[in-house]
Structures are given as structure tokens and as C-alpha cells.
N, C-alpha and C positions, 0 to 999 in steps of 0.2 A: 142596319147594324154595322154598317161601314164607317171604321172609324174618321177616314178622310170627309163622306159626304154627314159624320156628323159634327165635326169639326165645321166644316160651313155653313152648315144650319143653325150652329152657335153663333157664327159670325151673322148670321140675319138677325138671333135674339139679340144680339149685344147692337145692333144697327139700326133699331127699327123701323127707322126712317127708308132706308134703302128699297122695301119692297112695294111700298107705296108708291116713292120717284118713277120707279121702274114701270107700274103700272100705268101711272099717271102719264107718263112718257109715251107708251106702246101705245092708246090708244087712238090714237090718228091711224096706225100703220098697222095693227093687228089683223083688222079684216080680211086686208088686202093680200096679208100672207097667209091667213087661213084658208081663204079661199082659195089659194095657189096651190097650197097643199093639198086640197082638198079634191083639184082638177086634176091634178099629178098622182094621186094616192099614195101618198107619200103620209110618215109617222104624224101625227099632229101636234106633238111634242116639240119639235120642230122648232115650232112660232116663236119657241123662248130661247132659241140660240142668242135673238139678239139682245137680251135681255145679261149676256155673260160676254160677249160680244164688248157691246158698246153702252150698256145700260138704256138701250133703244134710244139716245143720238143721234141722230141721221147725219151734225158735221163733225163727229167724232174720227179728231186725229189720232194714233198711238206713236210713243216717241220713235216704231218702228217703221213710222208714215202709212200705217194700214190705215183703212178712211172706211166714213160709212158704217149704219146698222150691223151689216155685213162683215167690218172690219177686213176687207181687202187688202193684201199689200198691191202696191204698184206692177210688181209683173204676173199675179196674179189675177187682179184686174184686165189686165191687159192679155193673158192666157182664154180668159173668159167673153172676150170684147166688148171690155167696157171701154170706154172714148177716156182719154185722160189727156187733156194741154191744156195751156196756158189760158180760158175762158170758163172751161168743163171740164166737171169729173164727176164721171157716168157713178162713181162709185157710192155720191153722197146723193145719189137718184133711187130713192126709195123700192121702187118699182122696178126697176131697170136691173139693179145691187138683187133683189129678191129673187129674181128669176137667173140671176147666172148662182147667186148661191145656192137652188136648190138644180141647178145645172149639177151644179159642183159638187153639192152631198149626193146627189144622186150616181155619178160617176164614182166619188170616190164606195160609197156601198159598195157599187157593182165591182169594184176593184176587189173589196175585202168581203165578198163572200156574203152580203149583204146583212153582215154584224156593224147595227150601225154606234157603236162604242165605238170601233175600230177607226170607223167613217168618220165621227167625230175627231177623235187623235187628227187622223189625216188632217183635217180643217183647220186643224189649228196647228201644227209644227209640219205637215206636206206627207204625202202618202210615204216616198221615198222616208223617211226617219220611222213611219209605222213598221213600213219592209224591212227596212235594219232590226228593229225592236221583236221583228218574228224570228228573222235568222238568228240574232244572241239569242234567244227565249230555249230554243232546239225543234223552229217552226209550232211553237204554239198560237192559234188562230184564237184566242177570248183577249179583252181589256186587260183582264184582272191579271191574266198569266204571265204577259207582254210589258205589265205596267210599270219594272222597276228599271226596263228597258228603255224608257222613253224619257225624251227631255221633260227638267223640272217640269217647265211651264204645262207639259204633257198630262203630266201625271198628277195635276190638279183638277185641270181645264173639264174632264170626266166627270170627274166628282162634283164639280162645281156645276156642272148641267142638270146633274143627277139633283143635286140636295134644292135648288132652283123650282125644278119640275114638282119637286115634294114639297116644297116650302107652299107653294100655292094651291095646289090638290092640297093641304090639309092644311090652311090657313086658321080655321077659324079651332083646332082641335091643337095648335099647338100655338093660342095665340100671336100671330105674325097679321098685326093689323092692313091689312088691305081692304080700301073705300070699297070698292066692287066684285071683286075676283074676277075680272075678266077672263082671267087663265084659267080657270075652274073646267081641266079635262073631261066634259060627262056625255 
């Protein structure tokens, strides 16, 4: 009933092309991250960061030089130790990228209380810009309280995981053609 994640689930009916790519994309690399999740017990939800990410790309640049599934910036990468010179960049390393990014969501949780809305935020604009976004709030700890606090790109980025995660769990009930539904949460 959120008008922002239904806002982008408009944007998948009006695209309909988009969730199929996406799928059609992730399946080389899905496994590999379920199963990581899966070892870690960590949300399983998870798997579709990269799908908001990078459209699951693995040499996915952003004009911000974030690289990889993952979408890494450079010293972020390099906080995480992935290898980045002139030959290699750990970050377009499927496997490599997957395991420091649920380094990373994992830390960031633990940082927020293990509200992984918040964890999300972090991942995408840095934990430091969530912690600002609690102190203007009057230290409220929810997404939704925090959310007018945060950068634009913030205060999408949520919703856009959100409406992603629903788009797939209820593919075939709100027409959103996908060949397989590999994503199919059950």
C-alpha cells in the first residue's frame, strides 16, 4: 500500500521487458548467492539486491565508478579487500564481490540494530548518511521514520528492493511475465 513501492511496480508494468532481463541475467550467479546466504543465515531476500544494484551485470560500471553485481564504489571495495589495479578488479569477481557484500550487509545490520531497511540505506548512500538521518529524525530507528532524512537516491533505493522482492513473489497474480521465476521466495 506504499505509494513509493507502488509507484515502481507501475514502473515494471509499464517495462515489461525489465524482469525477465533481470532474470535471464541472475541465473548464472543466483545459486551461488543463495547458497551464501544460506551458509551465513542471512535474509534470503537478499539475492535480489543485485537485481536493483546492477540488473545482475557482473561488468557493470555506474557513472559513480561503482563496478560489479555488487555495485562497489572504489574505496569501498577496497574497505572490504577486494584487489583493484590496473589488470584486476576483485569487484567484477562474482564470487569474491558476493562475499564481501554480505560482509558488508552483515556489518552494516549489526550496526543498525539488525533492521535490515536501515542496513539497506547504509549500502547504498554509507551508514554515516543513515546516522545523520536518525539524529534529524529525533533518533528514530524504522526506514519509514528516517526516510525524508535521507538522500534522494536513499529514499528510493528501499522501495525499489521492496516493490522487486513483490514483483517476483507475485508474478504470475499481477501479470509481470517471468520465463521461470527463479526468485519465487518458498
Amino acid at each position: 500500500s506504499n505509494p513509493r513501492i507502488k509507484r515502481q511496480l507501475k514502473w515494471y508494468h509499464d517495462h515489461p521487458n525489465h524482469l525477465p532481463e533481470i532474470e535471464k541475467r541472475a541465473r548464472p550467479y543466483l545459486f551461488y548467492i543463495v547458497e551464501a546466504l544460506d551458509r551465513r543465515g542471512l535474509p534470503m531476500e537478499l539475492a535480489l539486491l543485485p537485481a536493483i544494484e546492477s540488473a545482475f551485470i557482473p561488468t557493470a560500471y555506474s557513472s559513480q565508478k561503482a563496478a560489479g553485481i555488487w555495485q562497489f564504489m572504489p574505496a569501498t571495495g577496497k574497505m572490504l579487500g577486494l584487489d583493484q589495479n590496473w589488470w584486476y578488479d576483485e569487484r567484477l569477481d562474482v564470487i569474491a564481490a558476493t562475499e564481501a557484500a554480505l560482509d558488508y550487509l552483515e556489518s552494516l545490520a549489526a550496526q543498525f540494530g539488525g533492521d535490515w531497511e536501515l542496513a539497506l540505506a547504509a549500502y547504498n548512500s554509507g551508514p554515516g548518511n543513515v546516522r545523520k538521518a536518525i539524529r534529524k529524525s529525533g533518533y528514530k530507528k524504522d526506514f519509514w521514520e528516517v526516510y525524508r532524512y535521507l538522500p534522494r537516491e536513499t529514499r528510493s533505493y528501499v522501495p525499489q528492493f521492496v516493490a522487486v522482492l513483490y514483483a517476483f513473489e507475485y508474478a504470475e497474480e499481477h501479470n509481470f511475465f517471468v520465463e521461470d521465476n527463479i526468485y519465487r521466495m518458498e
